[in-house]
C-alpha positions as CSV (number, residue, x, y, z in Angstrom):
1,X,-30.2,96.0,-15.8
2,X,-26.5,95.4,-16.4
3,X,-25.3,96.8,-19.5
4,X,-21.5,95.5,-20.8
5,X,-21.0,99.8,-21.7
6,X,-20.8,100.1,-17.8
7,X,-17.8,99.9,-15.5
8,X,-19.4,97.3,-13.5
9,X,-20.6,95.0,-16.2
10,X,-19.6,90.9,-15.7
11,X,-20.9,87.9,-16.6
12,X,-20.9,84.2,-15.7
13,X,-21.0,81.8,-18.9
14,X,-21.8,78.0,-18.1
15,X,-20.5,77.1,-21.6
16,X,-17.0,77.1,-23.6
17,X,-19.0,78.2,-26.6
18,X,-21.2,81.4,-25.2
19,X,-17.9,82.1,-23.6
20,X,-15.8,81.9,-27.0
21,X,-18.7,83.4,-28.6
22,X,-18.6,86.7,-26.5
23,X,-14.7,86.9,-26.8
24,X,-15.4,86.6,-30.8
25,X,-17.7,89.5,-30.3
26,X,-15.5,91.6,-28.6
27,X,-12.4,90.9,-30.4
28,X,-14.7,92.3,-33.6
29,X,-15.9,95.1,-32.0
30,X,-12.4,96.2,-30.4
31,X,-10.5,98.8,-31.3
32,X,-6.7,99.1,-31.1
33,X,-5.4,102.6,-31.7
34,X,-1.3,103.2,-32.0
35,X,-0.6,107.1,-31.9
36,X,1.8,109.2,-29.8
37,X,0.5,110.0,-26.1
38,X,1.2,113.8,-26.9
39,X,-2.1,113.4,-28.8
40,X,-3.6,112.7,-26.5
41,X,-6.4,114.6,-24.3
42,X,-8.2,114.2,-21.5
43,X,-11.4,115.9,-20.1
44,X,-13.2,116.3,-16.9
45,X,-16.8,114.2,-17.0
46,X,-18.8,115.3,-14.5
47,X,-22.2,116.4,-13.4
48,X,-21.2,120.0,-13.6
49,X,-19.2,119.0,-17.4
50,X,-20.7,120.6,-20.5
51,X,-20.0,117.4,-22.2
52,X,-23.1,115.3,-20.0
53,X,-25.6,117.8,-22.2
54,X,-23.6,117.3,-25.3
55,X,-24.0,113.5,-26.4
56,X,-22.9,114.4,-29.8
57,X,-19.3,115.7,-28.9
58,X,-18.4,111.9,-28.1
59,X,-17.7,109.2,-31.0
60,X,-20.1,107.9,-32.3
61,X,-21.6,104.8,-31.2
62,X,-21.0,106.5,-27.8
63,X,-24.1,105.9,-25.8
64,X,-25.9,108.2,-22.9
65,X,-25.7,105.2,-20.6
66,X,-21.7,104.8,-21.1
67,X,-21.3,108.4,-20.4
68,X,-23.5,108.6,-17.1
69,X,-21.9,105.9,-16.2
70,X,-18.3,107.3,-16.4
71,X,-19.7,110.1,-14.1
72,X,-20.5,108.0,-11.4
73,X,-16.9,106.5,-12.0
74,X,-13.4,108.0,-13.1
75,X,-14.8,110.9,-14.6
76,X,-12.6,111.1,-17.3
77,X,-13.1,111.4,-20.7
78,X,-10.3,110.7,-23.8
79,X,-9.8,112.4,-27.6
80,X,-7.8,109.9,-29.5
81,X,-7.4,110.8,-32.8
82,X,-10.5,112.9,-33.7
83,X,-12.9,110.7,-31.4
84,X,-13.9,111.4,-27.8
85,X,-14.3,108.3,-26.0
86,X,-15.9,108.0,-22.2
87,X,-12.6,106.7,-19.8
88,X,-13.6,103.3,-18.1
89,X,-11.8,102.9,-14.7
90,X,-9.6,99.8,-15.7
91,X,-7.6,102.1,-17.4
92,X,-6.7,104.8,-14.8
93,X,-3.1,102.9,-14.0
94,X,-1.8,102.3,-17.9
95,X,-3.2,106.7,-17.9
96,X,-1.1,107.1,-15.1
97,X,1.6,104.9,-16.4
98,X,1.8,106.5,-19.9
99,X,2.1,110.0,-17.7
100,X,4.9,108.7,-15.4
101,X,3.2,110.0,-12.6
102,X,1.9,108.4,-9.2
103,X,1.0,108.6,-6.2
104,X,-2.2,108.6,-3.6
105,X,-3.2,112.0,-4.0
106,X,-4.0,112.1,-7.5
107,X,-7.4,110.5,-7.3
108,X,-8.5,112.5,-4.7
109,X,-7.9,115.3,-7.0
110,X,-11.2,117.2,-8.8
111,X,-11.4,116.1,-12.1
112,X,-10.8,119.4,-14.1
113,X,-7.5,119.2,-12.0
114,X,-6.3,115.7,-12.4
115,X,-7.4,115.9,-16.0
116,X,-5.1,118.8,-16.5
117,X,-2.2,117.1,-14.8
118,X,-2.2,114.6,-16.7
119,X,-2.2,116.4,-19.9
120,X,0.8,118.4,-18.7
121,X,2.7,115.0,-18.3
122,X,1.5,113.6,-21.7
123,X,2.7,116.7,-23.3
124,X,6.2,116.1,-22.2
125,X,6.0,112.1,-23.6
126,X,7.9,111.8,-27.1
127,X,6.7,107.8,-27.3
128,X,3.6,106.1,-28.6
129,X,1.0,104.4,-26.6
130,X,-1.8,101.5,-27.6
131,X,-4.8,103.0,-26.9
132,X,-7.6,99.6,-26.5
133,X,-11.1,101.0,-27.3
134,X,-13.6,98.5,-26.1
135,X,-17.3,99.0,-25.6
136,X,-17.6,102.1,-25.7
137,X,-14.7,103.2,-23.7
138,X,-11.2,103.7,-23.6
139,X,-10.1,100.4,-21.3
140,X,-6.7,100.9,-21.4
141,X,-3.7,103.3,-22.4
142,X,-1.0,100.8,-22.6
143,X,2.7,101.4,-24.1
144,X,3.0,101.6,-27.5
145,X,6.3,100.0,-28.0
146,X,5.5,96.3,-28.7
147,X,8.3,95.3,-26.4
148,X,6.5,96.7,-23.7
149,X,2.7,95.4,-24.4
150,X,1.9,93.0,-26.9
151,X,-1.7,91.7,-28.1
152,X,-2.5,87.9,-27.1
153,X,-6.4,88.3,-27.7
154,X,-8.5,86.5,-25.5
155,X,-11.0,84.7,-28.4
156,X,-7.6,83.1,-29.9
157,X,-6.1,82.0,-26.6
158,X,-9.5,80.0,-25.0
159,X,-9.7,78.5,-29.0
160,X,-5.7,77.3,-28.5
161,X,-6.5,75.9,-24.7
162,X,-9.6,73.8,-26.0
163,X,-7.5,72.4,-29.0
164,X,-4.4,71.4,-26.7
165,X,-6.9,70.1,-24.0
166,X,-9.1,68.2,-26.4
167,X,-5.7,66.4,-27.7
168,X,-4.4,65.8,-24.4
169,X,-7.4,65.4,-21.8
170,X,-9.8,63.8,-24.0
171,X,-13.2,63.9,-21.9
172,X,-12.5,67.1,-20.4
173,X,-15.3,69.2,-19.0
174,X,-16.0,73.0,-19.1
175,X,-16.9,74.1,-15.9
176,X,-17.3,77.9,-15.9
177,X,-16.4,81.0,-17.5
178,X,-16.4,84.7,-16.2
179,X,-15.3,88.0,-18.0
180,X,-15.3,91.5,-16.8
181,X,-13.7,94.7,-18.2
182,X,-10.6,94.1,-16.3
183,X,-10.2,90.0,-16.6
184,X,-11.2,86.6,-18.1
185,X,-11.2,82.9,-16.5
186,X,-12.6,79.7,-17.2
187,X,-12.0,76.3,-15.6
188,X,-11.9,72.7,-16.9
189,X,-12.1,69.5,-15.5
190,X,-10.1,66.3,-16.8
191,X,-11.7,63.3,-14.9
192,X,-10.1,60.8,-17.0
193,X,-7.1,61.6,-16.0
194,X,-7.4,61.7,-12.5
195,X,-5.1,58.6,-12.3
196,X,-2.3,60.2,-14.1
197,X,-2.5,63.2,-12.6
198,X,-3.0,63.0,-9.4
199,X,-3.0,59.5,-8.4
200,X,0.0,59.8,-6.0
201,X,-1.3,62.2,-4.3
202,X,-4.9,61.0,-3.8
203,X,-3.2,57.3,-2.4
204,X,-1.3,59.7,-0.2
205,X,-4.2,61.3,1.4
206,X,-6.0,57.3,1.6
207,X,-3.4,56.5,3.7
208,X,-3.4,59.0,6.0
209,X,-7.3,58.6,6.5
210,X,-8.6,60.9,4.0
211,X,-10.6,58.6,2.0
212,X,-13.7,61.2,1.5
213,X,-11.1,63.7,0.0
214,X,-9.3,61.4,-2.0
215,X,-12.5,59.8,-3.4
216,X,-14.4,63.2,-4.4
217,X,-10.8,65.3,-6.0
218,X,-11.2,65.6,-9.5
219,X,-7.5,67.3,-11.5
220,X,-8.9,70.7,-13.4
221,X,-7.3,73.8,-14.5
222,X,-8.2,77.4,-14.3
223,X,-7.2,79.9,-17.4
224,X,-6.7,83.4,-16.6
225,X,-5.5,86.7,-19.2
226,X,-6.6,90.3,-19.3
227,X,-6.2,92.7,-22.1
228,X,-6.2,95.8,-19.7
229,X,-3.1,94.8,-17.7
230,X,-4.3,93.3,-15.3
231,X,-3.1,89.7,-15.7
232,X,-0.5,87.6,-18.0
233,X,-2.1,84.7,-20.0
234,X,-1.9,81.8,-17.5
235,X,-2.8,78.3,-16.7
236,X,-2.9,77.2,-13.2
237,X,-3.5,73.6,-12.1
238,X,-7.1,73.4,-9.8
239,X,-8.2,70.5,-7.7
240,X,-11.9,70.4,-7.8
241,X,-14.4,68.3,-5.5
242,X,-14.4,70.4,-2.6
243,X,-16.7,73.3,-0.9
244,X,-14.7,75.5,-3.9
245,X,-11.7,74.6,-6.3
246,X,-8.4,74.6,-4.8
247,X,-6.0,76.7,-6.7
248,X,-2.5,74.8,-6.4
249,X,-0.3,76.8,-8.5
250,X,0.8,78.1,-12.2
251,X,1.5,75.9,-14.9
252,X,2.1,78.1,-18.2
253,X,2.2,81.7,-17.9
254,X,2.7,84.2,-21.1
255,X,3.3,88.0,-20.3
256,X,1.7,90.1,-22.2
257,X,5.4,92.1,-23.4
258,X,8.7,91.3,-25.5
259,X,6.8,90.7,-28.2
260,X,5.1,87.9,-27.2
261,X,2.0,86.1,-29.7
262,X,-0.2,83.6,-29.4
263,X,1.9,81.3,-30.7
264,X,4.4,81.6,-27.7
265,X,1.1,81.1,-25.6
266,X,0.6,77.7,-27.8
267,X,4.2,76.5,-27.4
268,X,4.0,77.3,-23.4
269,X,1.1,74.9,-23.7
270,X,3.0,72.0,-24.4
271,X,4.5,71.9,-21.0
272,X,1.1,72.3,-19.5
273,X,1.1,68.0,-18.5
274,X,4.7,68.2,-16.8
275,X,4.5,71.4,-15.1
276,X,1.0,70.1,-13.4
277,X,2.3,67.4,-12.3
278,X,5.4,69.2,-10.5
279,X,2.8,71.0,-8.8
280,X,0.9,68.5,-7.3
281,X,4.4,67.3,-6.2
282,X,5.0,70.3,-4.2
283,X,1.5,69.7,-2.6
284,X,2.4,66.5,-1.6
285,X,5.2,67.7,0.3
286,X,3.3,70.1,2.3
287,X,2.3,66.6,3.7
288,X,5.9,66.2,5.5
289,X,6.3,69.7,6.8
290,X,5.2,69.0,10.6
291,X,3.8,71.7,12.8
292,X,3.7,72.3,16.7
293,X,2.4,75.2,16.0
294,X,-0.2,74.8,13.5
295,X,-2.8,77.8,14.2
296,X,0.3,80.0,15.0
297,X,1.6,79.6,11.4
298,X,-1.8,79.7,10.3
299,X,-2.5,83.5,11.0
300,X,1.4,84.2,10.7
301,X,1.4,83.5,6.7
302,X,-2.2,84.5,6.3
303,X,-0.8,87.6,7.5
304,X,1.9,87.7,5.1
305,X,0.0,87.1,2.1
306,X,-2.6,90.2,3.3
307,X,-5.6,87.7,3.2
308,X,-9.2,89.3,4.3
309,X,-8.8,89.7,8.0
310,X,-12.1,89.0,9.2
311,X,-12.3,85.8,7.4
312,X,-9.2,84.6,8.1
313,X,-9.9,84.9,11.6
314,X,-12.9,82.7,11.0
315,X,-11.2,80.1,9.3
316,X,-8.4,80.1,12.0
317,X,-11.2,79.2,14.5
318,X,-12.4,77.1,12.9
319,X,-9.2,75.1,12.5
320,X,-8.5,75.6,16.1
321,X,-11.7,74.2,17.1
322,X,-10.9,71.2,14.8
323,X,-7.6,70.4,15.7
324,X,-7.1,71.6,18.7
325,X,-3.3,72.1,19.9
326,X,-2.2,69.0,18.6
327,X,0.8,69.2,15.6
328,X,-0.4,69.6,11.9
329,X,1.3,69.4,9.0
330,X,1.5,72.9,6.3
331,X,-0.4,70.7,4.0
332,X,-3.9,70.2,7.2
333,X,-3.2,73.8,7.4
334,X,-3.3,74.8,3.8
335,X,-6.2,72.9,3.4
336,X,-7.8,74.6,6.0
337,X,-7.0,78.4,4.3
338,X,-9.0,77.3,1.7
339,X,-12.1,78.3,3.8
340,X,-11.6,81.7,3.6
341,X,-12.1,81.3,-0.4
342,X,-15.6,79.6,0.4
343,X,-16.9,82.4,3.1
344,X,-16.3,85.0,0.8
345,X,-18.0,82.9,-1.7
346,X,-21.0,82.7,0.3
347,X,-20.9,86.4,0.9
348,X,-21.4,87.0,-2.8
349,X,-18.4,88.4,-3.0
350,X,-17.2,89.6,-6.9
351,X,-15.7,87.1,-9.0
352,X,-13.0,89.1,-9.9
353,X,-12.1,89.5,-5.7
354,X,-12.0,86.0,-5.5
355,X,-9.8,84.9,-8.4
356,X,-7.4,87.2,-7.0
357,X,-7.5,85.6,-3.7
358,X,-7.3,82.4,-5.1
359,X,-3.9,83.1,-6.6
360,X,-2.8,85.0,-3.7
361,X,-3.6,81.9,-1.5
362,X,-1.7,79.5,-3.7
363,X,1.5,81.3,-2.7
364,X,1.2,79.5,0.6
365,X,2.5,76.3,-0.8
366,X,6.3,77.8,-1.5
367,X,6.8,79.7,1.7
368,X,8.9,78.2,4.4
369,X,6.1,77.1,6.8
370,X,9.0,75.8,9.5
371,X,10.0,79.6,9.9
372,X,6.1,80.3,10.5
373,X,6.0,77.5,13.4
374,X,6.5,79.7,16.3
375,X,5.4,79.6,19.6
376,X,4.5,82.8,20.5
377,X,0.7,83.8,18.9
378,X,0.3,86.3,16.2
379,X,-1.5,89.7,16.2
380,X,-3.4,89.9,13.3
């Protein structure tokens, strides 16, 4: 059974309010500690560690099955303040970022070893770091200089988005929520304003044929933050009706630094109608970018944007078996991408894996697909 103490713990919430409700939870149950990074100590955690026999050395609250879990993970372990905390692995980067160290050796490292490296490095550090405590672990070890990393928590953010959707979308719909240790997302449908906002774009794809497509896209957006570092607080516009939701682009995005609050996040929201519609413009003119060759540009930018080979091989086949070598346009194409989002679906792939992808993908629509349209074939 999946327990939220270990590394691996996420969930799936099929309501706004379970999904508010657990964010609630957490931010009441968070810790946020502000001390200098000299302070602080790591420990080796591993089968062989005197600490796996000694439960009682941690904080408590501190549970065996956050502990044993850590050993099958980073294998760290963290004194801030008086309090030893377990080390989850989402917040290995802000450790090594607080350090000002890097580089691909260091996990390979033993743990006594890394764990004294990095104590070296903290010991030379005259600033302060924000130390997030979350159940049961240390998450992450991010800067302590408000300019740098600045607190947008998660339960005020999704109550701010509901508010500003409810007064602008009337008759939206939660679709789905997910949380992990590392991010949160939830999408939202707005059928009644279909119309409005993408009504050009849906007579566009009528007349060219598309009248399936057209009839079955429903506008949506997807919200995405992270309080481990992961991610900015954002909103990105979603067409949903397909095999999976189309990711089209960022609407409102909030960084997590320069001070930033919730407010700013609120503010950014009021933009949130305008900035979906210019993205749904820029879709629409993937429409008049025409290309001989269509399966050649294909695997050219899913090369450049590093998508999962083996699927993107599949979904290039399967575009070349539907099209042919006849001229597309980087909008047929585009479309087409999106099946790599639904094979990894299928595959059960993580949640978190696929958001990523998701945005990744979206980065199709602003590249210049003309200087992808070569002749010659690409290696993938």
């Amino acid at each position: 059974m999946q327990r939220i103490c270990q590394d691996d713990y996420n969930e799936i919430f099929h309501s706004y309010q379970s999904l508010l409700d657990h964010h609630l939870k957490q931010d009441r149950e968070s810790r946020w500690v502000r001390c200098g990074i000299q302070t602080l100590k790591l420990k080796p955690l591993v089968a062989a560690s005197p600490l796996l026999t000694n439960p009682a050395a941690f904080a408590g609250g501190v549970s065996v099955d956050a502990i044993d879990d850590t050993v099958k993970n980073l294998g760290l372990a963290m004194r801030v303040e008086r309090d030893l905390y377990p080390v989850r692995s989402t917040a290995y980067k802000s450790i090594l970022d607080r350090a000002k160290i890097g580089g691909s050796v260091l996990p390979k490292l033993k743990r006594e070893t890394l764990a004294d490296v990095l104590n070296t490095c903290f010991a030379e550090q005259k600033s302060n770091a924000l130390v997030l405590i979350r159940d049961e672990k240390v998450s992450a070890v991010h800067s302590g200089d408000e300019r740098d990393y600045s607190v947008l928590p998660i339960a005020q953010l999704l109550s701010l988005l509901q508010k500003k959707l409810d007064a602008r979308f009337p008759g939206n719909q939660f679709e789905t929520g997910y949380s992990d240790h590392a991010v949160t997302g939830a999408s939202w449908t707005m059928p009644d304003q279909k119309e409005d906002l993408i009504g050009s774009y849906t007579d566009l794809l009528k007349a060219q044929g598309r009248l399936r497509m057209a009839e079955k896209l429903i506008p949506g957006i997807r919200f995405l933050t992270s309080d481990t570092g992961v991610a900015s607080a954002k909103v990105s516009a979603m067409l949903f009706g397909s095999d999976m939701p189309i990711l089209i682009g960022g609407c409102v995005e909030v960084d997590h630094r320069h001070q930033r609050t919730v407010s700013d996040f609120d503010a950014a929201l009021d933009q949130l109608f305008v900035r979906f519609g210019d993205t749904v413009k820029k879709l629409q003119e993937l429409t008049e970018v025409h290309l001989d060759y269509p399966v050649n540009a294909m695997g050219r930018v899913c090369k450049k944007l590093s998508l999962p080979k083996k699927e993107a091989l599949e979904a290039i086949r399967m575009f070349e078996t539907t099209n042919g070598d006849q001229p597309a346009t980087a909008h047929d194409v585009f479309v087409a991408m999106q099946e790599i989002v639904f094979t990894l679906h299928s595959k059960k792939t993580p949640q978190s894996k696929l958001l990523t992808l998701q945005e990744n993908l979206s980065r199709a629509m602003y590249l210049d697909w003309e200087a992808y349209d070569l002749a010659k074939a690409v290696t993938y």
